[in-house]
Each structure stands twice: as structure tokens, then as C-alpha cells.
DSSP file (Angstrom, degrees, kcal/mol; ACC not computed):
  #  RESIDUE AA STRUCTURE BP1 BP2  ACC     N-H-->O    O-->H-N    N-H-->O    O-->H-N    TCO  KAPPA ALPHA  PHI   PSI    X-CA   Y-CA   Z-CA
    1    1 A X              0   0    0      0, 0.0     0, 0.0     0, 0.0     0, 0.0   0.000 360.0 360.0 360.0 129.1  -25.1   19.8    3.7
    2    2 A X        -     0   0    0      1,-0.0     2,-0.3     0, 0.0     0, 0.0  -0.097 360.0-130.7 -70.0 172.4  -22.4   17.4    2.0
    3    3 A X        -     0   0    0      2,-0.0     2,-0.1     0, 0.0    -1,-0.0  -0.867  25.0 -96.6-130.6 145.1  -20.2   15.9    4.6
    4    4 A X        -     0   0    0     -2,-0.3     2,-0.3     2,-0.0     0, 0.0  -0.343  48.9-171.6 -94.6 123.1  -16.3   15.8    4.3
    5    5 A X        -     0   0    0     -2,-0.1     2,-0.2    78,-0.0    77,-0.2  -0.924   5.4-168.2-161.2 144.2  -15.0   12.1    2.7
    6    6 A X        -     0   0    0     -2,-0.3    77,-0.2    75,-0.1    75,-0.0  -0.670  28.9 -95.9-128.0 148.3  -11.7   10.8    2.3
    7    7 A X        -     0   0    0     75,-1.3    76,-0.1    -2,-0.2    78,-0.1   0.574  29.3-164.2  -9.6-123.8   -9.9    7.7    0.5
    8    8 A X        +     0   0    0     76,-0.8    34,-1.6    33,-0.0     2,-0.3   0.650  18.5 169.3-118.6 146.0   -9.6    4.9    2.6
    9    9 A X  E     -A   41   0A   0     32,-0.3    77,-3.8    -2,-0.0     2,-0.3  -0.980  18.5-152.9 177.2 122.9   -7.0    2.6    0.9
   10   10 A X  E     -A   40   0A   0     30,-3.6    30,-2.1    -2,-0.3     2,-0.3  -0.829  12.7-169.0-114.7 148.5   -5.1   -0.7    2.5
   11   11 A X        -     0   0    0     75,-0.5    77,-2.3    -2,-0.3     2,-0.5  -0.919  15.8-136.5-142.6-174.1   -1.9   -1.9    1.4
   12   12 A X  B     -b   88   0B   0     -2,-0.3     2,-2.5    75,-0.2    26,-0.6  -0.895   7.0-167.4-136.0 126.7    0.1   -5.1    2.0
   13   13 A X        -     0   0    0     75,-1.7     2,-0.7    -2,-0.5    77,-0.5  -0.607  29.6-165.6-112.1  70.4    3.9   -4.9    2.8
   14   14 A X        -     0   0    0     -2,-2.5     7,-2.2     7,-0.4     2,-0.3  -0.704  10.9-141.5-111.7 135.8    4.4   -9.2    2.2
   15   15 A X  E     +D   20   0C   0     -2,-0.7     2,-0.2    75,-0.4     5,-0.2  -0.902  31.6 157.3-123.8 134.2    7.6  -10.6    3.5
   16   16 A X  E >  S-D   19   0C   0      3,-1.9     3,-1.8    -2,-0.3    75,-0.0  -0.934  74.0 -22.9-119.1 134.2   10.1  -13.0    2.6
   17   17 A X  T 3  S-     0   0    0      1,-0.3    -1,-0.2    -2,-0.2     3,-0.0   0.797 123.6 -47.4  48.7  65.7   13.5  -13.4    3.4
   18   18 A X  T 3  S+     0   0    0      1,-0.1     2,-0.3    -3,-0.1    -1,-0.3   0.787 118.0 110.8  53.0  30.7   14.3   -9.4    4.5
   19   19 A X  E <   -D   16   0C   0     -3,-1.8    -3,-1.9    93,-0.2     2,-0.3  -0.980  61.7-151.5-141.3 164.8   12.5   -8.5    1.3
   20   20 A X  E     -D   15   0C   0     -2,-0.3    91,-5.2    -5,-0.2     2,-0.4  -0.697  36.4-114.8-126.6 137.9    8.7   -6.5    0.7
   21   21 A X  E     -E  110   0D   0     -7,-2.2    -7,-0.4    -2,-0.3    17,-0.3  -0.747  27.2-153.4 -88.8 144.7    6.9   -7.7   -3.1
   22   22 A X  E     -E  109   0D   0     87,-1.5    87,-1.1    -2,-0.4     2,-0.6  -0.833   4.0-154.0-124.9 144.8    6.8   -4.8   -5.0
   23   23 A X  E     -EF 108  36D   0     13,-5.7    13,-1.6    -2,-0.2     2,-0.5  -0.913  17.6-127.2-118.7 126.9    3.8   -5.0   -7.7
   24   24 A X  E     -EF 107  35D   0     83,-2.5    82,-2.5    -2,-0.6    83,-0.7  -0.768  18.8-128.1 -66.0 120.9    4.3   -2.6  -11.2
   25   25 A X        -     0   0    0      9,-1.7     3,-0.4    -2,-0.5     8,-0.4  -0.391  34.9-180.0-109.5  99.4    1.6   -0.5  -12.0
   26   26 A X        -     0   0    0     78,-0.5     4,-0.2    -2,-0.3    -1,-0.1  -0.467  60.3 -18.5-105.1 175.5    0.3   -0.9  -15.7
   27   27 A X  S    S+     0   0    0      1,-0.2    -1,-0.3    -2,-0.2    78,-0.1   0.532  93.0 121.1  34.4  41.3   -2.4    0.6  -17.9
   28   28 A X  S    S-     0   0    0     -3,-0.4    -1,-0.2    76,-0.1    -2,-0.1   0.654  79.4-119.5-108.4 -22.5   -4.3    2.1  -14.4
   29   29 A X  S    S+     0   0    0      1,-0.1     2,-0.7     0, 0.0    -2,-0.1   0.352  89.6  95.8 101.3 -13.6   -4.2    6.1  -15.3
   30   30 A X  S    S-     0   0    0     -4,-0.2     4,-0.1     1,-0.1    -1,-0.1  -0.783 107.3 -34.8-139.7  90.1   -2.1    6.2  -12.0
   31   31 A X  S >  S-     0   0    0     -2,-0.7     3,-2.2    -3,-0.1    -6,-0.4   0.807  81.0-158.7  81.2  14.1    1.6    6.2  -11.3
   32   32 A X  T 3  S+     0   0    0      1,-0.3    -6,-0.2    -8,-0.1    -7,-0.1  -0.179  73.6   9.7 -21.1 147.3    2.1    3.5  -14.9
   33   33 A X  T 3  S+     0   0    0     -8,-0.4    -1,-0.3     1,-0.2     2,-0.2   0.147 101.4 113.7 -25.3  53.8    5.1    1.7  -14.5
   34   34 A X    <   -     0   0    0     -3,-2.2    -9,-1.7    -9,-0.2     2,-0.4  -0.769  68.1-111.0 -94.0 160.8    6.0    2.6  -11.3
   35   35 A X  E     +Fg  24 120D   0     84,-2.5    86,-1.1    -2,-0.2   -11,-0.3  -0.902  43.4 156.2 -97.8 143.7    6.1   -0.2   -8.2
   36   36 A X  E     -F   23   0D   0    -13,-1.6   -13,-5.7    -2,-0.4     2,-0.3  -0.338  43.4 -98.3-127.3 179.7    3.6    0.2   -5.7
   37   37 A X        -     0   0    0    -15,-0.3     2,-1.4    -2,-0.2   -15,-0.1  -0.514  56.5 -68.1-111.6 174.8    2.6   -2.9   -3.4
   38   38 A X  S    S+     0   0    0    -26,-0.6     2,-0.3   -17,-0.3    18,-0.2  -0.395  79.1 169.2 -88.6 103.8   -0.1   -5.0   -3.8
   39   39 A X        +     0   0    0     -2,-1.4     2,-0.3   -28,-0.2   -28,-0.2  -0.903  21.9 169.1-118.9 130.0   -3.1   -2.3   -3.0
   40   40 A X  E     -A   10   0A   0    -30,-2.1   -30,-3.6    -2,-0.3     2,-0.3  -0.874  33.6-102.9-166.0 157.5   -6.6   -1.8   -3.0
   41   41 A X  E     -A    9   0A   0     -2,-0.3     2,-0.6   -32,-0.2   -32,-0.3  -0.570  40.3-118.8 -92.4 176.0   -9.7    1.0   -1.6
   42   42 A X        -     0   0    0    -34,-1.6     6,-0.1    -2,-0.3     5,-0.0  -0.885  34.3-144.3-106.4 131.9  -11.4   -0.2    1.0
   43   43 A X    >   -     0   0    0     -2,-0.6     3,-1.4     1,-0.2     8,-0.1  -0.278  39.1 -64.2 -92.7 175.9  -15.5   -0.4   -0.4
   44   44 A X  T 3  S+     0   0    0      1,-0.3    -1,-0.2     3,-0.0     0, 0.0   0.203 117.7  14.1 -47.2-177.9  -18.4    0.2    1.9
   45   45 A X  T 3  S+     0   0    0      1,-0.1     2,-0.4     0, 0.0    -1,-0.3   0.604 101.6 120.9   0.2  44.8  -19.5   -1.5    4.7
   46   46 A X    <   -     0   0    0     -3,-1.4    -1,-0.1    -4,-0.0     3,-0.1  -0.990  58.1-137.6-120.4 133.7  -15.8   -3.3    4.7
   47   47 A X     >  -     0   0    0     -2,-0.4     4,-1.9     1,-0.1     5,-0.2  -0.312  28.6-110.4 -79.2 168.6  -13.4   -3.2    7.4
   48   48 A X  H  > S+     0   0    0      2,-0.2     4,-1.5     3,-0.1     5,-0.5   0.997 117.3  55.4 -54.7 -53.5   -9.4   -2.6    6.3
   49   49 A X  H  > S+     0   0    0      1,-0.3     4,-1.8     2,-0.2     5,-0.4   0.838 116.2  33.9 -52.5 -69.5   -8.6   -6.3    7.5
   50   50 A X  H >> S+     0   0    0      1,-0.2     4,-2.1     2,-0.2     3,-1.5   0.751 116.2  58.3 -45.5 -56.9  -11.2   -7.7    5.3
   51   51 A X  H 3X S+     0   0    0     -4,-1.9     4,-4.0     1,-0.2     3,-0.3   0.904 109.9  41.5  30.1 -96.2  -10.5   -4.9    2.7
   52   52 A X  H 3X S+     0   0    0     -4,-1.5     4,-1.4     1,-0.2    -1,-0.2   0.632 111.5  60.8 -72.1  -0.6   -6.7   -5.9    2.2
   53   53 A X  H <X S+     0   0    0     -4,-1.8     4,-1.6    -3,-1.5    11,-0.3   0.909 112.6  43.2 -64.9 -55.7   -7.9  -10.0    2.4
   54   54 A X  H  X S+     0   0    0     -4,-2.1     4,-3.7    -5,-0.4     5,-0.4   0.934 109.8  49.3 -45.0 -61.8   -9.8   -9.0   -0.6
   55   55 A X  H >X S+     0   0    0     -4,-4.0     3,-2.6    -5,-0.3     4,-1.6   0.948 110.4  53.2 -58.9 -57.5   -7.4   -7.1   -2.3
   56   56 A X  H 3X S+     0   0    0     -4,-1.4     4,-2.1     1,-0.3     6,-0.4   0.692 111.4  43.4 -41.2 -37.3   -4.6   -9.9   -1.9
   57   57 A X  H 3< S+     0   0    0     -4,-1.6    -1,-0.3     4,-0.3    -2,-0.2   0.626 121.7  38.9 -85.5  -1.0   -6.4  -12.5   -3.3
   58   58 A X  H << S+     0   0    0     -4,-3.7    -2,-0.2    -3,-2.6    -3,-0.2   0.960 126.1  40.4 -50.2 -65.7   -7.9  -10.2   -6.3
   59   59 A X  H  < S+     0   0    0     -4,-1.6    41,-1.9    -5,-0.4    42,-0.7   0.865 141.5   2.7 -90.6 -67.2   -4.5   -8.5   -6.6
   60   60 A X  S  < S-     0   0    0     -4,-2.1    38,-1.6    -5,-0.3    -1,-0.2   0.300  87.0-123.1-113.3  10.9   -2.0  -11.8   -6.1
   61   61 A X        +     0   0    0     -6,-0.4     2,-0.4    -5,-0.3    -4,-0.3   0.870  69.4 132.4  50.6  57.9   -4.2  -14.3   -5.8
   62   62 A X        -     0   0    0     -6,-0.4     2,-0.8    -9,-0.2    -1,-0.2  -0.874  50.9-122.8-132.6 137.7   -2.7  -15.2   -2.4
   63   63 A X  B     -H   94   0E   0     31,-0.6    31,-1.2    -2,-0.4     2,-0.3  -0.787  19.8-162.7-103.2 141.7   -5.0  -15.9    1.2
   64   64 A X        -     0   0    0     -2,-0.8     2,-0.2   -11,-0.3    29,-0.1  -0.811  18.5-137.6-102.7 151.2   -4.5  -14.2    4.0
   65   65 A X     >  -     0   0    0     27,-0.4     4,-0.6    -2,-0.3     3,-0.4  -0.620  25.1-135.3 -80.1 148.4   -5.6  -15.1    7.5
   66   66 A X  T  4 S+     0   0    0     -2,-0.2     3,-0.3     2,-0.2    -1,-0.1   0.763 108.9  52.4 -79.9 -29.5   -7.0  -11.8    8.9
   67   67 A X  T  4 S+     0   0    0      1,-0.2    -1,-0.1    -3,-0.1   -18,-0.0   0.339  92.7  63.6 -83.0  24.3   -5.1  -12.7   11.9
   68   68 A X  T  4 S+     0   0    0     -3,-0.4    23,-0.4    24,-0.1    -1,-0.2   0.640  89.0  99.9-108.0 -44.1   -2.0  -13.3   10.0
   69   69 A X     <  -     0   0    0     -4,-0.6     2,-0.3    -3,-0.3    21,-0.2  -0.395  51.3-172.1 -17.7  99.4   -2.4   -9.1    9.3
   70   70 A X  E     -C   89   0B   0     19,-1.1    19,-0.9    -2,-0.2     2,-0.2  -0.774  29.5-119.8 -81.2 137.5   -0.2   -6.5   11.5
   71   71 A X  E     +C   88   0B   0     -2,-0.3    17,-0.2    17,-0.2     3,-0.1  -0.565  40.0 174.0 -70.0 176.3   -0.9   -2.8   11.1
   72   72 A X  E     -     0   0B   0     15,-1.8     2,-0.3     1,-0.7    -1,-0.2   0.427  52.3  -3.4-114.7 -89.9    2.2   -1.4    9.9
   73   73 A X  E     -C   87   0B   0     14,-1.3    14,-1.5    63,-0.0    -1,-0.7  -0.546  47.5-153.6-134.3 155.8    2.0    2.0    9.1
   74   74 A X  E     -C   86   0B   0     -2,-0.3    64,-1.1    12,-0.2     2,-0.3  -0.764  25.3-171.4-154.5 134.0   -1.2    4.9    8.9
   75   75 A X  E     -i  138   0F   0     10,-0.8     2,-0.7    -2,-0.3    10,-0.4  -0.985  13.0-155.2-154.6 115.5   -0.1    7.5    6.3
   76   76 A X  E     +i  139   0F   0     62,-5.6    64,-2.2    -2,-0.3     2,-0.3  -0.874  25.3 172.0-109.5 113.8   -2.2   10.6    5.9
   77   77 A X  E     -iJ 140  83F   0      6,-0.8     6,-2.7    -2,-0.7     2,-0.3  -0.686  20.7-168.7-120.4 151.8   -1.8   12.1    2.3
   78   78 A X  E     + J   0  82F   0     62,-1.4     4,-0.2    -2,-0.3    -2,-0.0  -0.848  21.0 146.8-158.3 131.5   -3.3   14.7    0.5
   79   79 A X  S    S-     0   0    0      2,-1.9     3,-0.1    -2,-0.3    -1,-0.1   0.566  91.5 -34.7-121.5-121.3   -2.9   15.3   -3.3
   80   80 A X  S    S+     0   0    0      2,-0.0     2,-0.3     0, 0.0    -2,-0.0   0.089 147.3  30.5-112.8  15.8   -5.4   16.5   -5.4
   81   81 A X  S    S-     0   0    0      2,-0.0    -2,-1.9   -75,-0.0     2,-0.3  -0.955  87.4-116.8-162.4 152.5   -7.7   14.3   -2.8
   82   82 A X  E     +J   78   0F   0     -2,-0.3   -75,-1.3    -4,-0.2     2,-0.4  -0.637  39.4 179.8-100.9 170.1   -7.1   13.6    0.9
   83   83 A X  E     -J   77   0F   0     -6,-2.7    -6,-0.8    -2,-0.3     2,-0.4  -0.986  26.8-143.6-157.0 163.6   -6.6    9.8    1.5
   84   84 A X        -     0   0    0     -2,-0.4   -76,-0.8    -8,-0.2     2,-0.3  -0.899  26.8-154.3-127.2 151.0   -5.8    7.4    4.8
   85   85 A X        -     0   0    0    -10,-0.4   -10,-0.8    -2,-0.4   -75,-0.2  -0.892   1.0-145.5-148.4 105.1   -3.6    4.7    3.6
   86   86 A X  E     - C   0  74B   0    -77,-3.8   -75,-0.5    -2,-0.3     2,-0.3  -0.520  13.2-164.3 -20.5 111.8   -3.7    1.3    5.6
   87   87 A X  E     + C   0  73B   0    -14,-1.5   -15,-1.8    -2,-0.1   -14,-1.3  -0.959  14.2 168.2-135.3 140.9   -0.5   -0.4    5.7
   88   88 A X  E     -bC  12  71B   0    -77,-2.3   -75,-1.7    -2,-0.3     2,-0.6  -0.909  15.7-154.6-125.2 118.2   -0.3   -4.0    6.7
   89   89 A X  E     - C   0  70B   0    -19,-0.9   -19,-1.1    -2,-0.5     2,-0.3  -0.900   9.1-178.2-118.9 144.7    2.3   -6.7    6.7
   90   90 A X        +     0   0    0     -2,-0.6   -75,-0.4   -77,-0.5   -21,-0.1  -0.984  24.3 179.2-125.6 107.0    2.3  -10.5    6.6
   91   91 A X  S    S+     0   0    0    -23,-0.4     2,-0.4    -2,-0.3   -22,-0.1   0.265  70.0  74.1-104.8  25.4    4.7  -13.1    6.6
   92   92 A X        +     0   0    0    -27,-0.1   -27,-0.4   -29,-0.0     2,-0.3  -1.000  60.9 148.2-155.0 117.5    2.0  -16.1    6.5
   93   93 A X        -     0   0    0     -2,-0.4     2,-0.2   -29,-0.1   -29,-0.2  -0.958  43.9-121.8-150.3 161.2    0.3  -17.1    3.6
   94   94 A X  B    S+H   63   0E   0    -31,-1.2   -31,-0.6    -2,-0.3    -2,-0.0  -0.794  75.2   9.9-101.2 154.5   -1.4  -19.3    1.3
   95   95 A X  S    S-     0   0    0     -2,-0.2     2,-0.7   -33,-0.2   -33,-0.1   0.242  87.4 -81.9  83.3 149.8   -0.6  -19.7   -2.5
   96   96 A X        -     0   0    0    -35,-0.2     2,-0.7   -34,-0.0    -1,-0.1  -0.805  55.7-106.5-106.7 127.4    2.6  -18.3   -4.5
   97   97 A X        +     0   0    0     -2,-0.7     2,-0.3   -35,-0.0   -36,-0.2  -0.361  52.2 162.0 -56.2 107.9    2.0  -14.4   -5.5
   98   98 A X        -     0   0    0    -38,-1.6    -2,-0.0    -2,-0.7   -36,-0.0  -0.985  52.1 -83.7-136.7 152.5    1.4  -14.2   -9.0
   99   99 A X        +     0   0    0     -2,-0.3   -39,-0.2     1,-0.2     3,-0.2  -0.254  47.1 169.4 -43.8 120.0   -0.2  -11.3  -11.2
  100  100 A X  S    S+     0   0    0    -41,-1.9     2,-0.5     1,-0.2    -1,-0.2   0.275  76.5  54.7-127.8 -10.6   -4.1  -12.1  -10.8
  101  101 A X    >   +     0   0    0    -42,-0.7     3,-1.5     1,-0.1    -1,-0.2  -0.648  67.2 171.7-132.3  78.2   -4.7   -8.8  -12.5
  102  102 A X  T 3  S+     0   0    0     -2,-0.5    -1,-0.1     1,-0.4    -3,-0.0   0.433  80.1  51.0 -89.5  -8.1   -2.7   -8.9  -16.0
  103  103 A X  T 3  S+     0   0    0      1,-0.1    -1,-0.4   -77,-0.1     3,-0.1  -0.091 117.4  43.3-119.4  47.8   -4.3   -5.4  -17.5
  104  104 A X  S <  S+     0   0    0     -3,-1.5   -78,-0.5     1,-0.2     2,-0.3   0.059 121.2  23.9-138.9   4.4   -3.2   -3.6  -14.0
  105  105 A X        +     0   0    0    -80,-0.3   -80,-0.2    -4,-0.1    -1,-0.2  -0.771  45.5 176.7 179.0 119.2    0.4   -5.0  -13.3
  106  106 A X        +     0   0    0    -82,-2.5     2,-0.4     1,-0.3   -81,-0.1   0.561  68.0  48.6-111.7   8.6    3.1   -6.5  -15.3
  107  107 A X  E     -E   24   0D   0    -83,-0.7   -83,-2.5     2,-0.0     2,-0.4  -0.984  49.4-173.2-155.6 120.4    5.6   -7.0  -13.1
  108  108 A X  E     +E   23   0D   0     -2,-0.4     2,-0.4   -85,-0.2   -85,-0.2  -0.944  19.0 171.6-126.6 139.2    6.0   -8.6   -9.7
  109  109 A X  E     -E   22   0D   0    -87,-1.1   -87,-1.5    -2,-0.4     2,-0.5  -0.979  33.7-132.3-136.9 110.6    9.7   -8.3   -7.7
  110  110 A X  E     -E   21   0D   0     -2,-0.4   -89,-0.3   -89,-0.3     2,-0.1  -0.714  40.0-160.6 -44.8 110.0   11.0   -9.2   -4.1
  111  111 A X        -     0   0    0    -91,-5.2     2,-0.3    -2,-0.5     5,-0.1   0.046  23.9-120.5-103.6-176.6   12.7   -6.1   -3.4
  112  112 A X    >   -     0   0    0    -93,-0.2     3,-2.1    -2,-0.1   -93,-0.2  -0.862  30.5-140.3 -99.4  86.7   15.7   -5.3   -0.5
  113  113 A X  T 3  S+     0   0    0     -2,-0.3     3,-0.4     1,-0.3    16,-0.1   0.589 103.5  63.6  -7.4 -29.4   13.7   -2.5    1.5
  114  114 A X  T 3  S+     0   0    0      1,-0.2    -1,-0.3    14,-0.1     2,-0.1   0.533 113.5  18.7 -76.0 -21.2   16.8   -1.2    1.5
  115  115 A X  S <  S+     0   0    0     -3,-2.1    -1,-0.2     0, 0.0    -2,-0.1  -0.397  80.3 179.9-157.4  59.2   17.6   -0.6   -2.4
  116  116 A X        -     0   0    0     -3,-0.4    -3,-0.1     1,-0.2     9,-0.0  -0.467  50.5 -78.8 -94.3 153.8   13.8   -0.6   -3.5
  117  117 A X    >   -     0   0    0      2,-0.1     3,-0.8     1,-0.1    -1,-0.2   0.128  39.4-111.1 -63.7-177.5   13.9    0.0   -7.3
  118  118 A X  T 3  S+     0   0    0      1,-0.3     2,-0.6    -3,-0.1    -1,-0.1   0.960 118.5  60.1 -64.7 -46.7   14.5    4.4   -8.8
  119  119 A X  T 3  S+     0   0    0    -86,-0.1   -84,-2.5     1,-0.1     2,-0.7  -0.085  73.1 131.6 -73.7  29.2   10.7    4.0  -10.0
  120  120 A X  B <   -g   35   0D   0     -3,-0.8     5,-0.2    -2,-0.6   -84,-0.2  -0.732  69.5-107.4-104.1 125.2    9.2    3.3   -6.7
  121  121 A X     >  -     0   0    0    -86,-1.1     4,-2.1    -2,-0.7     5,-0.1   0.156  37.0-130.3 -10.6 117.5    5.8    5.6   -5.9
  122  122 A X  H >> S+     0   0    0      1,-0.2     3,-2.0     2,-0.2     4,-1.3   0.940 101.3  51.7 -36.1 -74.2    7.3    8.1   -3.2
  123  123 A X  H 3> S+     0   0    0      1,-0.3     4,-2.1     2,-0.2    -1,-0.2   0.824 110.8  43.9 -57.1 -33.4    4.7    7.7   -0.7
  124  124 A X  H 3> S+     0   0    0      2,-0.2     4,-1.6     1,-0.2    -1,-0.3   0.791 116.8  55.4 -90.5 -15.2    4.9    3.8   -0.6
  125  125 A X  H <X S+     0   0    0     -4,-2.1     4,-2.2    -3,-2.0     3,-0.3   0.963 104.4  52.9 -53.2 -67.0    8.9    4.7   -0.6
  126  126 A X  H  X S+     0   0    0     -4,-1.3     4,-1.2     1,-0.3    -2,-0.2   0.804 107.8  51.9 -33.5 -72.1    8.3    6.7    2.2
  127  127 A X  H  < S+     0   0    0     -4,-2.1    -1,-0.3     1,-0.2    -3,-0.2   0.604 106.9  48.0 -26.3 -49.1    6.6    3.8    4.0
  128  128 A X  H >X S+     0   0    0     -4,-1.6     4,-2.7    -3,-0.3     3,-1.3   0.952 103.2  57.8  -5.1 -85.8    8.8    1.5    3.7
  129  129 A X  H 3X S+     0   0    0     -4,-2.2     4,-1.0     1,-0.3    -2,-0.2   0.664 118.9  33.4 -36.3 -51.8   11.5    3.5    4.7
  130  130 A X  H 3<>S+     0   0    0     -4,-1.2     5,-1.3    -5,-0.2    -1,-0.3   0.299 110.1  61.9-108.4  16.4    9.5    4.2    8.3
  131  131 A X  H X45S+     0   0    0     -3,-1.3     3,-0.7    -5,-0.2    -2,-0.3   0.751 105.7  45.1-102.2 -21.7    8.0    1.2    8.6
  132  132 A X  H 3<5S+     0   0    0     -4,-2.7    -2,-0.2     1,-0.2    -3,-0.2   0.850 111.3  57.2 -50.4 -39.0   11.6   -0.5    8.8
  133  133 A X  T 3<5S-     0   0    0     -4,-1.0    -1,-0.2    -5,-0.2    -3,-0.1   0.519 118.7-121.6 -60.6  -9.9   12.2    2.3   11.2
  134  134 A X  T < 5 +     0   0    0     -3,-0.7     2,-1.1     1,-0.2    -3,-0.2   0.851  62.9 145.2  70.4  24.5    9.3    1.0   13.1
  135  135 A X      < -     0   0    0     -5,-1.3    -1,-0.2     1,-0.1    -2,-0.1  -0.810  36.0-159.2 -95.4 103.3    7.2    4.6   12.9
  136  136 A X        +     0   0    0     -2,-1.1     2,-0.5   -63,-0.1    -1,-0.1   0.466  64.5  37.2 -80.9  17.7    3.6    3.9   12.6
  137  137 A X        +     0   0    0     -7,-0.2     2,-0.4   -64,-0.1   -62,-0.2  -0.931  52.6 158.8-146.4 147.3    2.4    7.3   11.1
  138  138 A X  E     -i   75   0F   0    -64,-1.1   -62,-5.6    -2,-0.5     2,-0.4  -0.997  21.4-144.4-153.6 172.4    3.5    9.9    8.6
  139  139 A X  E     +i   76   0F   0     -2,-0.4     2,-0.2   -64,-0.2   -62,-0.2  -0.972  14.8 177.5-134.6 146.2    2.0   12.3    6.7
  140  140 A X  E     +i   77   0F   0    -64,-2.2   -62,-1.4    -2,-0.4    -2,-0.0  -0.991  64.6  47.4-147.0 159.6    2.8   13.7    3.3
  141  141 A X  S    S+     0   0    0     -2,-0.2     3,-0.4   -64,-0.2    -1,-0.1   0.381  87.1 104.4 100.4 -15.5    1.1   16.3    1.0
  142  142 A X     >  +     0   0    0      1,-0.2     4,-0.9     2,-0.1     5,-0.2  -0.010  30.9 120.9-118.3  42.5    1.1   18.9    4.2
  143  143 A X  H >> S+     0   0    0      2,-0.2     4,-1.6     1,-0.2     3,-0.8   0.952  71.8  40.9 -59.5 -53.0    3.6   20.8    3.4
  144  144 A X  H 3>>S+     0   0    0     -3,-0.4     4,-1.9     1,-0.2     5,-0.5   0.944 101.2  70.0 -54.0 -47.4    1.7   24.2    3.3
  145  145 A X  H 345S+     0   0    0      1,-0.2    -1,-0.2     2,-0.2    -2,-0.2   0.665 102.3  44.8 -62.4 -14.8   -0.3   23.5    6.2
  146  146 A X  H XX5S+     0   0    0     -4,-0.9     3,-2.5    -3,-0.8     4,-1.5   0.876 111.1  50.7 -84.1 -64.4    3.0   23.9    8.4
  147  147 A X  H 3<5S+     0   0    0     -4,-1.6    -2,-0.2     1,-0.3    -3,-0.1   0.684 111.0  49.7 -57.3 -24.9    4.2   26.8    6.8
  148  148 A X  T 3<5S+     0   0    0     -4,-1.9    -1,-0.3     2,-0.1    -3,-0.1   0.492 114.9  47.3 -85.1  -9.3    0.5   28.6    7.4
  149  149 A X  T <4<       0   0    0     -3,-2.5    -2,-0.2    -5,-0.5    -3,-0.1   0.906 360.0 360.0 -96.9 -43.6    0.6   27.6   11.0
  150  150 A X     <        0   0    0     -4,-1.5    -1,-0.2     0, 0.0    -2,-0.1   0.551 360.0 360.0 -75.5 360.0    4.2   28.7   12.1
């Protein structure tokens, strides 16, 4: 008997001056030239902190302290796949953020939270939105599953 397995998937909400870097998403099969944040799955035997350490210096070639990490946000989504989405922010860093991954991202932008671009991925809209509201969870994708319960 197969066992039940989900996504697991860290992201990194890094801030300057009131605004979250936004990364645009190229030539990946997923969500092209929309902004998403600088994002990554989390592999085996790796914990999220280490996970989104990883991804930032792949992703923006930046270091992170793990203890420089905050959770954020926990966002439970389900698509065509269920997923847990890690969201972490950091305002302490090494390195200036630049495109470390040039056939995955052509564009990176210090955003407003407030007036994040038309093209930005709902869910990681969504996040924002209530991690500026200071809500650590949401869920999206579960739309049915209220309507079968009520």
C-alpha cells in the first residue's frame, strides 16, 4: 500500500525598505512570466530552513543565516496536486540579489506589497496580502470541500 505524499515547497518573502523581491518566472512549464518569489521544493532528508538557505543562494545567489529565517505564512493548496508551501521572511543577508538562475527568471523587482504587479501568481498574491495582515495560514484550492461538508 502506497502512502499519501504532498509537495513540500519553501519560499522567501526578502525585505527592504517596505518592499518583498518579486522573481519572474521564465521558460519553467509553470506560471511563465508571472512573479513569484524566490522559491524552491524542499528535497529529502532536508529541513524547510535549510531547504529555503539552499534555494536563496541557488535562486539569488544571496546567504542566509538560518536564524536570520521567520516563518511567515503555511499555505495549504491543492491543484491538480496537494502542496504545503513554507513561507519565510528575512531582512538580513549576505550579497546583493541577482538572477543566479538565467534560464528560470528574467526579471527581478522590489515590489510595494501593496501594489504587487497584475501578473503576480494568485497564491503567492494571496500570501502577501495575509502575511502583511499578520495571518499565519490559509488555504486555497478547497473550495469544494466546504461546499461538500455544509
Amino acid at each position: 500500500m502506497s502512502r499519501f505524499t504532498m509537495v513540500v515547497a519553501v519560499h522567501l518573502f526578502l525585505l527592504q525598505k517596505q518592499k518583498v523581491l518579486l522573481a519572474r518566472r521564465f521558460n519553467t512549464g509553470y506560471e511563465d512570466g508571472k512573479f513569484s518569489l524566490p522559491a524552491g521544493h524542499v528535497e529529502a532528508n532536508e529541513s524547510c530552513l535549510a531547504a529555503m538557505v539552499r534555494e536563496a543562494k541557488e535562486e539569488i545567489n544571496i546567504l542566509i543565516q538560518p536564524h536570520d529565517l521567520q516563518l511567515a505564512h503555511v499555505m495549504h493548496r491543492t491543484t491538480d496536486r496537494e502542496s504545503i508551501d513554507f513561507f519565510f521572511s528575512c531582512k538580513i543577508w549576505e550579497g546583493q540579489p541577482e538572477i543566479n538562475e538565467k534560464e528560470k527568471c528574467d526579471c527581478l523587482q522590489w515590489s510595494d506589497p501593496q501594489k504587487l504587479p497584475t501578473n503576480t501568481i494568485p497564491y503567492i498574491r494571496q500570501a502577501i496580502t495575509l502575511f502583511q495582515q499578520g495571518q499565519p495560514y490559509s488555504q486555497m484550492g478547497w473550495e469544494g470541500e466546504a461546499k461538500k461538508l455544509s
